[in-house]
Structures are given as structure tokens and as C-alpha cells.
N, C-alpha and C positions, 0 to 999 in steps of 0.2 A: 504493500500500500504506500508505503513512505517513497521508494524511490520510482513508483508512478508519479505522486505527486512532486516531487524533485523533477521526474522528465519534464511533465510540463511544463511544470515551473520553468525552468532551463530553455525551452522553445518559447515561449512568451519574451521572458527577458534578453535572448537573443534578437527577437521581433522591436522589441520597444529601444533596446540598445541602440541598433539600426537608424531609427526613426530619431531616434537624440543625438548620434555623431553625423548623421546628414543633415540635421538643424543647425546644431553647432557650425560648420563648415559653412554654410549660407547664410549664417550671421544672422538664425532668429534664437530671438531669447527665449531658453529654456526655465521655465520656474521651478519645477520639480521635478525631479529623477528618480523614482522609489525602487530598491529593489522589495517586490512583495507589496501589498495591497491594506487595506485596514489601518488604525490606529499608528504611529511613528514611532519606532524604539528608537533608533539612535537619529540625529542630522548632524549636518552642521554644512555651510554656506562656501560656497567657492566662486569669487565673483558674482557672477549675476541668478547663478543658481542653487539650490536647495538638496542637497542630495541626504536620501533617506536610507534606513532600513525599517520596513514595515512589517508590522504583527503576519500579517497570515503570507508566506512563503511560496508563493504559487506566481512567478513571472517578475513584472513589475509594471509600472507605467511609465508617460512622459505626459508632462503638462507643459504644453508653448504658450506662450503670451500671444492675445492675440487671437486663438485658436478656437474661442466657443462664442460659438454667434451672439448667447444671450445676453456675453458679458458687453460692458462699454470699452472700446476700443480709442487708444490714443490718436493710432495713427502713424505711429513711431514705424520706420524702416523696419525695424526688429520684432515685427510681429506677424509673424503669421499669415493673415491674413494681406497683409500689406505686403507681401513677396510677388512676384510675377507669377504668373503659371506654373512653369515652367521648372521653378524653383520649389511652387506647393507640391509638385508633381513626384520632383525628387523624392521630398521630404516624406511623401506618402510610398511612394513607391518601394522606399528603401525596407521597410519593414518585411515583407514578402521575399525581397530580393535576400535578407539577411539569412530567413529563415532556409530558401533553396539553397544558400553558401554553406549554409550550416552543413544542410543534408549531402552535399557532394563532397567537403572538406572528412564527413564520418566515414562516410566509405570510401575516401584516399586511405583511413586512415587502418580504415578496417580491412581493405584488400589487399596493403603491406602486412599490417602486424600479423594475419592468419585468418580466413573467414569459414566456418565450418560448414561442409555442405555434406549432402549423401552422395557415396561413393559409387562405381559403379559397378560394385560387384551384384548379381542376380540373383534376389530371395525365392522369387517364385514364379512361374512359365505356368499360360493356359494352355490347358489343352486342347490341341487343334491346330494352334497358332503356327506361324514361320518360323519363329524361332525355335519349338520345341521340335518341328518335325523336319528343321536343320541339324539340330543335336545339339544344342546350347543346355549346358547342363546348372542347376539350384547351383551356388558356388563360386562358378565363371565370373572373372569380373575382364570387363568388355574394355581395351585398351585402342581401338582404332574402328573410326568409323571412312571408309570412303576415303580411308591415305589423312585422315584428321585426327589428330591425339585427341584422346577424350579423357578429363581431367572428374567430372564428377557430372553427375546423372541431369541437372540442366541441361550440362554441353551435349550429352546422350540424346536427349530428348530434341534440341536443337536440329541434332545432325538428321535422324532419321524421317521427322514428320515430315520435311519438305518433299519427302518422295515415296507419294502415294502409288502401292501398285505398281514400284521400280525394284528391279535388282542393288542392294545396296553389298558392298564389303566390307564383313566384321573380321575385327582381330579379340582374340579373348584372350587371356590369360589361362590353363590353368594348371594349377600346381606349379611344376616351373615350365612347361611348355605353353608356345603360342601357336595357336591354333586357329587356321583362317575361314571366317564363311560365308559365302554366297547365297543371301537370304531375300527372296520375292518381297516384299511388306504388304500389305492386305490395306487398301483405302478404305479411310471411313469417315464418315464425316459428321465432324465432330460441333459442337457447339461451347464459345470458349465465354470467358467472367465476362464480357461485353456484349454478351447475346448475340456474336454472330459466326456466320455458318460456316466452314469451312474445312476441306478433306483435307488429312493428314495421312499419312506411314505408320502403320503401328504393324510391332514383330511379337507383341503378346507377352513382353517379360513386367514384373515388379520390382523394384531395389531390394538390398538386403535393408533395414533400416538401423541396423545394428551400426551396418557400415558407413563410417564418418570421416570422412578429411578434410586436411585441412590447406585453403588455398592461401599459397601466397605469391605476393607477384613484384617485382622491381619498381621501387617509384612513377618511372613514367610508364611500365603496365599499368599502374594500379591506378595512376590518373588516367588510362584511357579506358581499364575495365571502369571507372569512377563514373567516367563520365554517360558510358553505355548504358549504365543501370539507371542514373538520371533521368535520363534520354526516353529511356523506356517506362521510367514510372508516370513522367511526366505524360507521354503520349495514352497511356492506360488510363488517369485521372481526369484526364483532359475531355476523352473517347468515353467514361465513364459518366461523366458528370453531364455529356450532352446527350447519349442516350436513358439516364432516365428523366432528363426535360422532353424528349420525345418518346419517353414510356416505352424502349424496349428494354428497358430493368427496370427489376420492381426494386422499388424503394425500400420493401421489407425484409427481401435478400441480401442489397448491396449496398447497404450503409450503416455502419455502427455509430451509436451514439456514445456517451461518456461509459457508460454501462458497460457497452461490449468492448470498448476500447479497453477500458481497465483489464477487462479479462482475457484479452486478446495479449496487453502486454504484462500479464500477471502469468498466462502462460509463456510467454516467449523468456522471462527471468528463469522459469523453473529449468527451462533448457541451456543456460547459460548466457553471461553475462555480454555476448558476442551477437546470438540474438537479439538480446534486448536492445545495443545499440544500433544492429540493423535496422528492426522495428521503428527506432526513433529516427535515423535518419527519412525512411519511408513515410513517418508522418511530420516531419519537418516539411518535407518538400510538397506532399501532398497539400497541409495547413497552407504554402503558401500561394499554391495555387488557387483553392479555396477562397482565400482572403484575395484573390483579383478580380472574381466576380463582380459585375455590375449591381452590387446591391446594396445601397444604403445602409449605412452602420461600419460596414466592411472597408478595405484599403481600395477594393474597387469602385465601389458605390461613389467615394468623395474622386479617384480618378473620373469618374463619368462625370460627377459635377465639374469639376473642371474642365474638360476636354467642352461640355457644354457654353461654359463659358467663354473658352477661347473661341465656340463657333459663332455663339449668339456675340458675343464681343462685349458682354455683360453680366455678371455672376446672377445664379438665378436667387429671388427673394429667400432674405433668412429664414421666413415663415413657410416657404417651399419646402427647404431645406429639409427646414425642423420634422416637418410633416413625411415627406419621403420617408425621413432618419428611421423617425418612429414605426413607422410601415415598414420596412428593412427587418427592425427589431423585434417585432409581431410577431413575422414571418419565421424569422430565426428561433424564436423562441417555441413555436408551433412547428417547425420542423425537430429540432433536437427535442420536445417534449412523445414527438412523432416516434423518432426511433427508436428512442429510448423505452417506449412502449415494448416495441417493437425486440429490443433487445432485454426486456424483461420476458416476455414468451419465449423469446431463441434460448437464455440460458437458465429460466425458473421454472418451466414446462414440465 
């Protein structure tokens, strides 16, 4: 429980971080910096700003001068509102951008020091399959697909889908001989996390899951495995996120609220502490896509007011504004109360 709430916390204050050294740098005056939320244990003042530590440990904030429509405004350069576009844009933008930095800088960090994945040795063959009725035996673990090292059951998985209903060549390991095979793959077509359709290679084996290794890769591997995994989460989230706007995912499959999250990274700890940081970069980058959405409240929603601005050539009324915000927040509020349902049935059932 504590070091969920520590992750979050951590991806927040990463987030708000962000948004206060690209403040700083464009020269709007920050008022207060809090690491953590609620009542003030400790401050004390450094120039023009107030830096905190506050009672409940979950993130932190930033308060700009200038920044809340309600308040009365000077007018002073250094506020917020008084920046160019361009400059509000940064300052908005930078929180999301901190958070995918976050999430690419973990797994540089993770795919040097060692990332544990399943190996490719074979727990179990269906019957009927290619594989079994090539003589792939429980045991075999599979060291070459199609002249391609194969490093752990991803890369496995990788090699053979693309060729449905093709002759591919295996190399296996076993015992100490390597032994080669020329296996049909059976097409089928499959339906993937994004509801959509599409025929795959399959040769009918299981992993062992006993079998674990562990990957490591040279710095600039590991910045370009880094970046592939981004690449790819990004496109998933992205792909994700606009098919259940067009309803081919259900909302009650494919979205956890705080609920399943906790349990989701309550199990990824019990597997180790490697998972759990995977997990956290996955939802560092996820969070900040999320957070570019066009929706009020959100790092998006004030991007759209701006961008609206530079077109109308006049920012829209505070009372707009306020009114959007609140609708944003409704909304938000009525979705995570949504899944959270939702993930009371999935794991109290």
C-alpha cells in the first residue's frame, strides 16, 4: 500500500516539478511549490517563492501568480496569465512532457540494469499443433527463429505471428544439442487489446513460466530498446483511448480505475521490484498522454483554450472558462467513479 502510494506520489511531483522549472525559466512567479498536499509541515521562502512540505505525501503542486481566473490580477509580466501563448503553452505542456521523460529515462534505466522477462524454453504443446507434430518437445527452449536470435518469448512471439500459414525455421536447444525445424504455422485470426482483427502464425506451444531471464542491453541498446517500448505504449494508449470514444472497447474491460490500479501494481511488487518499476514507467507515460486530452481541468483542456485563443485572437470569457473547467471535472469525476464500479465487480465478484 505505502509504496503505491509513494509511486504516485512520485509521478505527480514529477508532473508538477515540470510545470514549476518551465515557469521559473519564463520568468512567471511561482508562489508555492508543495511537495505533498494538505496542511504545511515545514517552508521556508527563497526569493519570490514559498517552498513546502505538506501533511499528506501523494505528489505535490504548483501555484503561479496570476494563474486563477477568480483571483484579481496585477498585470505584472510575471504572471501567468500575462505571458504570450506560447509561453502559457510551454508552461502547460511541460507537465505531461515531464511525466513521458520520466517513463523513457525508467526503462533506459531498466533495460541496462537487467529486465526480467519469460524465457523461451516450452512448458507445454497442443495437441495437433505444428509444433508438436514437428517434434518440438515440453523442455526445448527455442534459440532461433528464421536466422533471428531469440532472446525471450516477446521476441518469440514477435518472430512467428507475422507468418500466417508460412514455413518458418526453428532452432531449439536441447540438452546440449541444437536441433533444427521446419514448421508450417497454422493462420488464425486473432482479435488483439484494441478490438481489432487480425491473422497471425501460431505453432501451438506455451512458455515454461518457471523460466525467467534476465535482459540486459549496452547503453545505447537500451536507449533504443527504450525508446521502442515508448513508441509502442504510446501508439497502444493512443489507439486505445480513440477506440473506446468510438465504442469498439468496452469501457468495462479496458480501463482500470484507482481500484484496479492499486491491485494491478500490488500485484506487479509481489513479482518483484523490476516489475513494479516497469509498471510505473507504463503508467507515467500513459498518465501523460491522458493528461493531453482536450478536456477541461486536464493539461489538455487549458492547451485547447489556448490554441482557441491564438485563433479567435482573444482568450475566451473567465466565466466560459470556469464553466467548461467544471464540466471537465463532472465528467472526470463520473468516469473514475465509473470504473471504479467497475473494478469493484472485476476484483470483489
Amino acid at each position: 500500500m505505502i509504496f503505491v502510494i509513494i509511486a504516485f506520489g512520485v509521478l505527480i511531483f514529477i508532473h508538477e516539478l515540470a510545470h514549476f522549472l518551465t515557469a521559473k525559466k519564463l520568468g512567471v512567479k511561482v508562489d508555492v511549490f508543495s511537495l505533498g498536499f494538505g496542511p504545511k509541515l515545514i517552508s521556508f521562502k527563497k526569493k519570490d517563492t514559498e517552498y513546502r512540505i505538506s501533511l499528506v505525501p501523494l505528489g505535490g503542486y504548483v501555484k503561479m501568480a496570476g494563474e486563477d481566473l477568480k483571483e484579481e490580477r496585477k498585470g505584472t509580466p510575471d504572471e501567468f496569465l500575462s505571458q504570450p501563448p506560447v509561453n502559457r503553452a510551454k508552461i502547460v505542456f511541460a507537465g505531461p512532457l515531464g511525466n513521458y521523460i520520466f517513463g523513457f529515462l525508467l526503462f533506459c534505466a531498466l533495460f541496462t540494469l537487467g529486465l526480467p522477462s519469460t524465457g523461451t524454453k516450452v512448458g507445454k504443446l497442443l495437441n495437433g499443433y505444428p509444433a508438436q507434430e514437428a517434434g518440438i518437445k515440453s523442455g526445448d527452449r527455442i534459440v532461433e527463429v528464421n536466422g533471428e536470435k531469440i532472446r525471450d518469448w516477446e521476441e518469440l512471439t514477435r518472430a512467428i505471428h507475422p507468418h500466417p500459414d508460412e514455413v518458418i525455421k526453428v532452432k531449439v536447444k536441447r540438452d546440449s544439442q541444437i536441433l533444427e525445424f521446419n514448421i508450417k504455422t497454422r493462420g488464425r485470426e486473432l482479435v488483439d487489446l484494441l478490438g481489432r482483427k487480425k491473422k497471425v502464425g501460431l505453432i501451438g506451444i506455451a512458455p515454461d513460466a518457471s523460466d525467467v531471464v534476465l535482459l540486459r542491453y549496452s547503453l545505447p541498446q537500451a536507449v533504443i530498446k527504450a525508446a521502442e517500448k515508448v513508441y509502442f505504449i504510446t501508439k497502444t494508449t493512443i489507439l486505445a483511448i480513440f477506440n473506446l470514444f468510438t465504442r469498439k472497447l468496452s469501457l468495462r474491460e479496458s480501463v482500470s480505475g484507482p481500484i484496479g490500479i492499486f491491485y494491478i501494481t500490488r500485484e506487479a511488487l509481489s513479482l518483484g521490484f523490476s516489475y513494479f518499476l516497469t509498471l510505473l514507467a507504463v503508467i507515467s507515460i500513459s498518465l501523460a498522454i491522458f493528461n493531453l486530452l482536450p478536456i477541461p481541468v486536464l493539461d489538455g483542456g487549458h492547451l485547447f483554450f489556448i490554441m482557441l485563443e491564438v485563433i479567435r485572437k482573444k482568450p475566451l470569457s473567465p466565466r466560459l472558462q470556469e464553466n467548461l473547467t467544471q464540466i471537465g471535472m463532472i465528467f472526470l469525476l463520473l468516469l473514475v467513479l465509473l470504473v471504479s464500479f467497475y473494478d469493484f465487480l472485476r476484483f470483489f465478484k
